[in-house]
C-alpha positions as CSV (number, residue, x, y, z in Angstrom):
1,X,53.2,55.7,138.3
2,X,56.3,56.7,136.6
3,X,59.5,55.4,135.4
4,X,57.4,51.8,134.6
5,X,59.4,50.3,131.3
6,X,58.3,48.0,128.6
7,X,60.3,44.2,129.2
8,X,60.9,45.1,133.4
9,X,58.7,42.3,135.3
10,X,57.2,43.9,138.2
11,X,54.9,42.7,141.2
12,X,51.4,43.6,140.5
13,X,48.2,42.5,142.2
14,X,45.7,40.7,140.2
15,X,43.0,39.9,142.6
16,X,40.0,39.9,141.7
17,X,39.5,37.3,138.8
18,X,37.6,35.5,137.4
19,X,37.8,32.0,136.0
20,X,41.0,31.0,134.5
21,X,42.7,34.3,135.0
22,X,46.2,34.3,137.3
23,X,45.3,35.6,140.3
24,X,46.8,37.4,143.9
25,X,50.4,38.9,144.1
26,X,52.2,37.7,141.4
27,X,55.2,39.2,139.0
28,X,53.9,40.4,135.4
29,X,55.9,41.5,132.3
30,X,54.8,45.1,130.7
31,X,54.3,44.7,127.3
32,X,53.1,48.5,126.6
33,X,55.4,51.4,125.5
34,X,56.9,53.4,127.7
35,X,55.1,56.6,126.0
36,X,51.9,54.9,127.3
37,X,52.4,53.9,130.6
38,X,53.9,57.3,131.3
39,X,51.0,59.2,129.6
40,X,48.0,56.4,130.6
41,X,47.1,55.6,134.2
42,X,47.5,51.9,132.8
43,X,49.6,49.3,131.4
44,X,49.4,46.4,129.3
45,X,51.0,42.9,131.2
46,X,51.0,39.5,130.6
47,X,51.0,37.3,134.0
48,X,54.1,35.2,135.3
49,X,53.7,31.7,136.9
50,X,56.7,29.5,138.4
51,X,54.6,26.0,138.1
52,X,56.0,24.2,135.1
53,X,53.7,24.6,131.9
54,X,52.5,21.3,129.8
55,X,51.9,23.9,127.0
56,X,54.5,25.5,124.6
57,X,55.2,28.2,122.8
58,X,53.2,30.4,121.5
59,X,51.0,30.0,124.9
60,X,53.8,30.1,127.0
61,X,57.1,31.1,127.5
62,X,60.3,30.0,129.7
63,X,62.2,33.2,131.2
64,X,66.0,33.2,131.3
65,X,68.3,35.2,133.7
66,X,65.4,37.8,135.7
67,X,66.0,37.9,139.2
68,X,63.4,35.7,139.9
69,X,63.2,33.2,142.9
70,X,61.8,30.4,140.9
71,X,62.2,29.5,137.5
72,X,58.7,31.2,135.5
73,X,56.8,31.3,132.3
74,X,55.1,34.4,130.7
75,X,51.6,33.4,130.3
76,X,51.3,34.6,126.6
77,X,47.8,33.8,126.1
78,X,47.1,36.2,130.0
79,X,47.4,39.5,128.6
80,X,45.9,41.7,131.0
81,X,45.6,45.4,131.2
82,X,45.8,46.8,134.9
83,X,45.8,50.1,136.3
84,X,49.3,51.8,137.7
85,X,47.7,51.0,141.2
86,X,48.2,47.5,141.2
87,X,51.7,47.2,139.8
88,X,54.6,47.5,142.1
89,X,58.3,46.9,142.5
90,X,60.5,46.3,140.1
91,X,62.1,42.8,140.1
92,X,64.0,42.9,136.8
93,X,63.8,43.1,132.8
94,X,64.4,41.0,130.1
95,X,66.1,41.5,127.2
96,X,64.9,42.5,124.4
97,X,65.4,39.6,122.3
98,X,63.2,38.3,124.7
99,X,60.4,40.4,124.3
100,X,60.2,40.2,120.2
101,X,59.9,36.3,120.8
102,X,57.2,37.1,123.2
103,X,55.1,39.5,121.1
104,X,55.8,37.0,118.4
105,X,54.5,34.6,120.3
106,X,51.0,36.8,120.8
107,X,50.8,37.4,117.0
108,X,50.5,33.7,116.5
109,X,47.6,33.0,119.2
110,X,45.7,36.3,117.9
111,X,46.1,35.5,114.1
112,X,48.8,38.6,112.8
């Protein structure tokens, strides 16, 4: 799929799962470049949830101003890489500033 853009949040479907992974129809951020989601028939997400989160940062983290219905989290620590197939419309982006916290946030749960 073209045209899909590191920091957009996007529908995507997750199901099937297994365990603790976020499941169904459900927004996710893309975290991958946009040199590989155009060249790869996949891109690297992390899931969405709008239920409030006991955990913090790093594991989680509160979006501001998407077009989102409900307030949501990035599930940091539910990095997921899903083919082009399951992603869909675009619902927003965030901003950049955003996204470094984000990744930042991933470098502290895997140990960079």
């Amino acid at each position: 799929m073209a045209g899909i853009l590191r920091g957009e949040v996007r529908w995507a479907e997750l199901n099937p799962v297994r365990g603790h992974e976020q499941a169904g129809h459900r927004p996710v951020l893309i975290l991958s470049h946009d040199v590989f989601n155009n060249r790869s028939a996949t891109v690297i997400t992390m899931a969405l949830t709008s239920q409030p989160q006991k955990a913090q940062f790093p594991l989680t983290y509160a979006l501001k101003s998407v077009q989102l219905q409900k307030k949501s989290w990035v599930k940091i620590s539910q990095i997921r890489t899903l083919s082009v197939d399951r992603i869909g419309k675009k619902i927003g982006a965030i901003e950049p500033e955003q996204l470094e916290e984000i990744i930042d946030g991933l470098n502290q749960i895997i140990g960079v």
